[in-house]
C-alpha positions in Angstrom: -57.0 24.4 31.7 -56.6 24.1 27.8 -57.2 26.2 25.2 -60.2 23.4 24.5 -62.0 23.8 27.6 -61.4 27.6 27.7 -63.4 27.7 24.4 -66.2 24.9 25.6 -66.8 27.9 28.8 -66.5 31.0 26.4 -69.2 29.8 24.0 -71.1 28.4 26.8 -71.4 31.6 28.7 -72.6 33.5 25.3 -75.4 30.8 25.0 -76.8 31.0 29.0 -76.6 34.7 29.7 -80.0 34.0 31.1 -78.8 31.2 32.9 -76.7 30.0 35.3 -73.4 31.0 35.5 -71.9 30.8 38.3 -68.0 29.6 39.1 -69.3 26.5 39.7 -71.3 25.7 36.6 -68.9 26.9 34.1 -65.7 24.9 35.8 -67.7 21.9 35.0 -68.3 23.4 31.5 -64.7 23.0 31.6 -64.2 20.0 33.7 -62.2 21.0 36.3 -61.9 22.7 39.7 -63.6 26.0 40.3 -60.6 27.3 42.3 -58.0 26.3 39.3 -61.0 27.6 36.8 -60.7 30.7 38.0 -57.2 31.0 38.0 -56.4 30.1 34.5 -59.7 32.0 33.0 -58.2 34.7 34.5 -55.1 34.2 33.4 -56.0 33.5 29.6 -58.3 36.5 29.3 -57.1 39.1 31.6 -60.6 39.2 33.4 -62.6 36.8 36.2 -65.1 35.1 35.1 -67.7 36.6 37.2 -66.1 40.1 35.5 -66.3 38.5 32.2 -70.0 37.3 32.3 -71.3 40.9 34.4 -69.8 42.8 31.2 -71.2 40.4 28.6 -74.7 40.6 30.4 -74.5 44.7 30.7 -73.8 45.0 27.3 -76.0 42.9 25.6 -78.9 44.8 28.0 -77.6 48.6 26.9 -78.0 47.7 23.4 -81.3 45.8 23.8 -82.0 49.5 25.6 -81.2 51.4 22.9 -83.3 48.4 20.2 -86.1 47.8 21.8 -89.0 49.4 23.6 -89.5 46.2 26.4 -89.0 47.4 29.9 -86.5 47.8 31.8 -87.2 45.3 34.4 -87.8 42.6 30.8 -84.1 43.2 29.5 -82.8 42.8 33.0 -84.1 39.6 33.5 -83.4 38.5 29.9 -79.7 38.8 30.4 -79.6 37.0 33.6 -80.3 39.6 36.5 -82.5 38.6 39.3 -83.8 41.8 39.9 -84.2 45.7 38.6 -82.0 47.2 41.9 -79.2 44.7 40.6 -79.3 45.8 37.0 -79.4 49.4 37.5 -76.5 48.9 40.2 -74.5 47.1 37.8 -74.8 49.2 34.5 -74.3 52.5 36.3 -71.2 51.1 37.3 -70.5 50.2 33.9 -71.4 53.0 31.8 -72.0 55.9 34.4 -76.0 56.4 34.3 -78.4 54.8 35.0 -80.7 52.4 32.3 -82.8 54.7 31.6 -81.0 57.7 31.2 -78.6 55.7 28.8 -81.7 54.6 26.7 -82.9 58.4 26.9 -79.6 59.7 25.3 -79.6 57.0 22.7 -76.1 56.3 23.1 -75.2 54.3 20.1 -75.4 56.3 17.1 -78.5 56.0 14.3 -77.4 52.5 13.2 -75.4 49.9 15.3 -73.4 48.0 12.3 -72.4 45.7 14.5 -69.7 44.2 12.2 -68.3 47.5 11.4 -64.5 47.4 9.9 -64.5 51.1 10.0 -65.8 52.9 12.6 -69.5 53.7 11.9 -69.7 57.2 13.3 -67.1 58.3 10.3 -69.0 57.3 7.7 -71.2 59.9 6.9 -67.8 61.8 6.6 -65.6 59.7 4.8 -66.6 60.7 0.9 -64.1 57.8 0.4 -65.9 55.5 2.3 -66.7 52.2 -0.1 -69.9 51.2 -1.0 -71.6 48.1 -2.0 -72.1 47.8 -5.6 -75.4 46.9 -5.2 -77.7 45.8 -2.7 -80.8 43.8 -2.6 -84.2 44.2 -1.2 -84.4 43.1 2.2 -86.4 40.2 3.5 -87.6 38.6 6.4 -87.2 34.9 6.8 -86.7 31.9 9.6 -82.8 30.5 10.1 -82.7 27.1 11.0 -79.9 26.2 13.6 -76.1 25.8 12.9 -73.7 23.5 13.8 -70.2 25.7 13.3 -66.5 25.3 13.5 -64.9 28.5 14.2 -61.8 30.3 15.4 -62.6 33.8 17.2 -60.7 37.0 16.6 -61.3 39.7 19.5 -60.1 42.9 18.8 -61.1 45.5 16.6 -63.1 44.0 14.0 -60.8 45.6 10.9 -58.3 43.4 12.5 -59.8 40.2 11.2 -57.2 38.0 10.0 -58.4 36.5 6.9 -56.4 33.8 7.5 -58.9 32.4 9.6 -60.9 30.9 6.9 -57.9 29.3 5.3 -57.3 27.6 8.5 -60.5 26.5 8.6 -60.9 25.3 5.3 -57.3 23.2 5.7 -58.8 22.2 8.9 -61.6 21.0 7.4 -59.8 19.0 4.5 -58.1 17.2 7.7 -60.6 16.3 9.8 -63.1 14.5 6.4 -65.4 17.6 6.6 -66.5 18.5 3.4 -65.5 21.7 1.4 -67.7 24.6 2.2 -69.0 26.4 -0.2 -70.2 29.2 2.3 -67.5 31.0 4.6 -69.3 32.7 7.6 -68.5 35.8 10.0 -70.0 35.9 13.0 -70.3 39.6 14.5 -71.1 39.2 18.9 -70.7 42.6 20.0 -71.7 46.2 19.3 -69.2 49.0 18.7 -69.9 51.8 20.7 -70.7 50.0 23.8 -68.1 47.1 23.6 -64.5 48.4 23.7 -62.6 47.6 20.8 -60.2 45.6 22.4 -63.1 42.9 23.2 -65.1 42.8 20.1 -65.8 39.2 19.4 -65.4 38.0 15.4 -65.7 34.5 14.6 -64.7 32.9 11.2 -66.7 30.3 11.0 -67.4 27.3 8.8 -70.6 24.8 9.0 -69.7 21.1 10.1 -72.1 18.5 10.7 -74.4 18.1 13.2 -72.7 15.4 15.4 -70.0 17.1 15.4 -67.9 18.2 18.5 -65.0 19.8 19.3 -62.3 17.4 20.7 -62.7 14.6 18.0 -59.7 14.6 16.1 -58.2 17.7 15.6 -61.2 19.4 16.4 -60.6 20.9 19.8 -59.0 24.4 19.9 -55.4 23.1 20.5 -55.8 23.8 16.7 -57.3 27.0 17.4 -60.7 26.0 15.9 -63.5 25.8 18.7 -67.3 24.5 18.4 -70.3 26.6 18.7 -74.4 26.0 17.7 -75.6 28.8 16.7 -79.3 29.1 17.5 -82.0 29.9 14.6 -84.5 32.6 14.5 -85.7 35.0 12.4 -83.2 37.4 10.5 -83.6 40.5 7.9 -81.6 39.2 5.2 -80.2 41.5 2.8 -77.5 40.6 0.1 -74.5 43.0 -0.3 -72.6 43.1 -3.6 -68.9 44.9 -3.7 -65.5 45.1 -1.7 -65.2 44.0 1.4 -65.0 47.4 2.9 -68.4 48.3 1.7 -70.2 46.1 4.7 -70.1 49.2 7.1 -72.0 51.4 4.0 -74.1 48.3 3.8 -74.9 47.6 7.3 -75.8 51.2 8.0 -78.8 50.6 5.3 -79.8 47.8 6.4 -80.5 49.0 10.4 -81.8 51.8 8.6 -84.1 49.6 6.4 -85.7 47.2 9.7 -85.5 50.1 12.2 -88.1 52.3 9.6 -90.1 49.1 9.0 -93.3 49.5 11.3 -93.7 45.9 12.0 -89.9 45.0 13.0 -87.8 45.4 15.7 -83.6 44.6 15.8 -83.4 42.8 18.6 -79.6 42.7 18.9 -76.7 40.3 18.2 -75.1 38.6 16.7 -75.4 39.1 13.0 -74.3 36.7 10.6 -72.5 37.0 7.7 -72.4 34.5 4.6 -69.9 34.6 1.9 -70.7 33.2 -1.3 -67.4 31.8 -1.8 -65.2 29.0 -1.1 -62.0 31.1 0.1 -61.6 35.0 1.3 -59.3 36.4 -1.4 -56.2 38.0 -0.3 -57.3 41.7 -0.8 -60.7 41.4 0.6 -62.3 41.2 -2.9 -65.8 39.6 -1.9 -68.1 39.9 -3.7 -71.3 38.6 -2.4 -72.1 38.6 1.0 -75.4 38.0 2.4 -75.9 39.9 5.7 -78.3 38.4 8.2 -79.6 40.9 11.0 -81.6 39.6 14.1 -85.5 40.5 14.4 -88.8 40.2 15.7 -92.1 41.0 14.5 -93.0 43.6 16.6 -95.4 43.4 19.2 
């Protein structure tokens, strides 16, 4: 199995964690075997793909725990459980109590700032800690879909290479793609509950709509994969300073829709949208427009 069709299963599987997912339906995702699927998934990411998709399912239902009010039995079913004894099987296996005692104790801290570079539990200590220069009002407003070339980082997210964009943008130049004149980040997992070692980052530039990866030097032989990235409705809250200020920033802006009587956060990813056509070597952006997943509450 290539990098290419490794991609094609990973960004699959983060798009049906309701759905189907078994051995089966993501070694056609990939277009071979199950058996030899398995193997080289395995192989390439150091976990089975039933391991893989049970810990992306679990973790996207303990923060939806700690997020929303729904119940129990809801979430489970939302991220692809067939039943409540299953869930609450599953996730005391994986963090040690049971759903509702980990939604009692609140186990993420105030605000989840998702795409952290520091750690977010240090920052109400760290007097040193940068903060955005400025930062807008927040507002709510619809995201229409996006069709995105990316290359994913996983590891801690201070750990983003920032060469990724300028591989992007070269890649870009190569394939006939237009210049962007927005770089994106996309943030998939939660500090706190996913181990650092697995956070998922994708640099990420919009293509067109037609496009897929394969054609050309699209496929991830390259390194650069294809995702769409479904719309919805986002808080969207523009950050002005260092790049090191998004942790001071995101911590406002949970803080901002988690007070606001009429939203909820319903979880990740959050999207981040740089107002610039290359990441400067030390970080220096200056406007970033952070886009946080909600709902109007029920």
């Amino acid at each position: 199995m290539d990098p290419a069709a490794l991609t094609r299963s990973l960004t699959h599987i983060q798009a049906n964690l309701d759905g189907n997912l078994s051995l089966e339906a993501l070694a056609a995702v990939a277009g071979c075997s199950p058996p030899y699927f398995a193997r080289r998934f395995a192989g390439m990411m150091a976990e089975t793909p039933k391991r893989y998709t049970s810990r992306l399912r679990l973790e996207r239902a303990a923060l939806r725990l700690v997020l929303l009010d729904d119940g129990i039995l809801d979430i489970a079913l939302d991220c692809g459980f067939s039943s409540h004894e299953t869930f609450s099987r599953a996730f005391r296996r994986r963090f040690g109590v049971s759903p509702h005692a980990f939604r009692r104790e609140g186990r993420l801290p105030t605000s989840t700032t998702p795409a952290s570079r520091t750690p977010e539990q240090d920052l109400p200590q760290r007097v040193d800690a940068a903060r955005p220069v400025s930062l807008s009002s927040t507002v709510v407003r619809g995201l229409q879909p996006m069709s995105l070339a990316f290359i994913r980082h996983t590891g801690p997210y201070e750990q983003v290479p920032i060469e990724s964009w300028d591989k992007l943008i070269d890649w870009a130049r190569r394939n006939d793609i237009p210049a962007p004149h927005v770089l994106l980040g996309i943030a998939h997992d939660a500090p706190g509950i996913t181990a650092p070692e697995n956070l998922r980052f994708d640099a990420a530039i919009r293509v067109p709509a037609e496009f897929r990866s394969g054609r050309g030097e699209a496929g991830a032989s390259g390194g650069v994969g294809h995702q769409h990235l479904p719309g919805g409705l986002f808080a969207l809250t523009t950050s002005v300073g260092p790049f090191d200020s998004l942790p001071a920033a995101y911590e406002e802006v949970f803080r901002r829709v988690r007070s606001n009587p009429s939203l909820d956060c319903v979880g990740l990813p959050c999207i981040e949208f740089y107002r610039v056509n290359r990441v400067a070597a030390d970080l220096a952006i200056v406007n970033t427009e952070i886009a946080v997943p909600v709902r109007r509450r029920r």
